[in-house]
N, C-alpha and C positions, 0 to 999 in steps of 0.2 A: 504494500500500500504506500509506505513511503518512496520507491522509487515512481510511481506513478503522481504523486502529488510531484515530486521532484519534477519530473519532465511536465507538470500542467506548466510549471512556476516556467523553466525555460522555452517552453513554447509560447504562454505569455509576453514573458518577455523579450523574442526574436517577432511575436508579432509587433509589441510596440515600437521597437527598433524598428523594424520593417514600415510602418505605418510613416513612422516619425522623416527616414529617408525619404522617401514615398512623396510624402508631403511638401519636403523641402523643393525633391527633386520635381515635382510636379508644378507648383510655385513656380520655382524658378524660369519653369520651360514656359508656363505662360505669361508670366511675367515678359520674356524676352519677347517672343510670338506676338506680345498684343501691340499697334501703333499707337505706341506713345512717345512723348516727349519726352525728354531728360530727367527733369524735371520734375513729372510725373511717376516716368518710371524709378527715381532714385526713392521718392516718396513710398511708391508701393516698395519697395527693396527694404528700406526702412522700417515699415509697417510689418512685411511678411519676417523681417528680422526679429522684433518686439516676439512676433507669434512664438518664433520659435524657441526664442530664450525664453518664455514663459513657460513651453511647451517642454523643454530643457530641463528649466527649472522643477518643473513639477513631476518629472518622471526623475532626476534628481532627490527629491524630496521621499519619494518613494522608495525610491531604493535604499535611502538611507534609514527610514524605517525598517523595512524589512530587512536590511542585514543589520538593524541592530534587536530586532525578535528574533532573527536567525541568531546572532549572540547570547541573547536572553536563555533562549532556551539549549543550545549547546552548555552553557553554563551551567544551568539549571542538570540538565542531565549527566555532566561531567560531575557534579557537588553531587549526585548519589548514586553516581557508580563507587564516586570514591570515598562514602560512608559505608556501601555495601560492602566494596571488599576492602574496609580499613573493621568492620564489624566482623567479617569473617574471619580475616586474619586472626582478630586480638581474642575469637571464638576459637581459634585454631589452637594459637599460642593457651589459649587456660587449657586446654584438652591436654595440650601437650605435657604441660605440667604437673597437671591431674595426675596422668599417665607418669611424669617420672617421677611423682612422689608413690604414686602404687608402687612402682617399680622399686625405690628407697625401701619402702615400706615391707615389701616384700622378701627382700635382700636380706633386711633385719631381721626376718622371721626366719629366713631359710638357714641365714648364720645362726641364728639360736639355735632352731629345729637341729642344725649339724652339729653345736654345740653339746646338746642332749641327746644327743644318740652317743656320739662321739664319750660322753660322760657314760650314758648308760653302759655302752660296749664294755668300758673299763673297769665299772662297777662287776659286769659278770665275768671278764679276765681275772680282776682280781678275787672277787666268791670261790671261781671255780677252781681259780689256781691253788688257795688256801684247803680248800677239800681234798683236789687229789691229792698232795703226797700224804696227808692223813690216811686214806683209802689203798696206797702206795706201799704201805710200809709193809704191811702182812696181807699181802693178796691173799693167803691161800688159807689162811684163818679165816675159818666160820664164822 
């Protein structure tokens, strides 16, 4: 849809260029064509001048409008792409963090969890060590 607005806007505007030449060029030729006097003719030249700097002006005037809506709203839409992804980012970045404090968090645990094992193991090293040579000495007694 917007390239189609798009191309209203420049075929708009190649009409009114096209109009605007058109005009001058069409002026001009009868301007010259018609029998008049100097005089006359410098007056119409004059006049058909006036037109066009008006006509100038006012298609001037326009555009400077529209390419300053054309800015408005570029603007407009650049200031919330760049909350969208300045919101995703620092949406990113907490996840991310989330993520490496689980991660800390976790680390912690598993160093314990290896801590207590690593204790437990020891604990039955040591029990079972102290047993056998009790059990060790006179095997073959009842």
């Amino acid at each position: 849809m917007s390239d189609n607005n798009n191309n209203n806007n420049i075929n708009t505007k190649d009409f009114i260029i096209g109009s605007l030449i058109g005009g001058i060029v069409g002026a001009a030729a009868a301007l010259l064509s018609a029998p008049k006097s100097g005089k006359e003719l410098r007056s119409d030249l004059n006049q058909q001048a006036g037109v066009v700097k008006e006509k100038t002006s006012q298609f001037r005037d326009s555009a400077v409008e529209r390419s300053s809506d054309f800015a408005n709203r570029a603007k407009e839409k650049s200031n919330t792409i760049y909350k969208q992804v300045s919101d995703q980012s620092n949406t990113l970045v907490s996840k991310i963090k989330d993520r490496n404090l689980e991660t800390e968090e976790n680390d912690a645990i598993r160093a314990q969890a290896d801590e207590d094992v690593e204790s437990f193991q020891q604990d039955l090293n040591d029990h079972f060590s102290e047993e056998e040579p009790a059990s060790m000495e006179n095997p073959t007694k009842p």
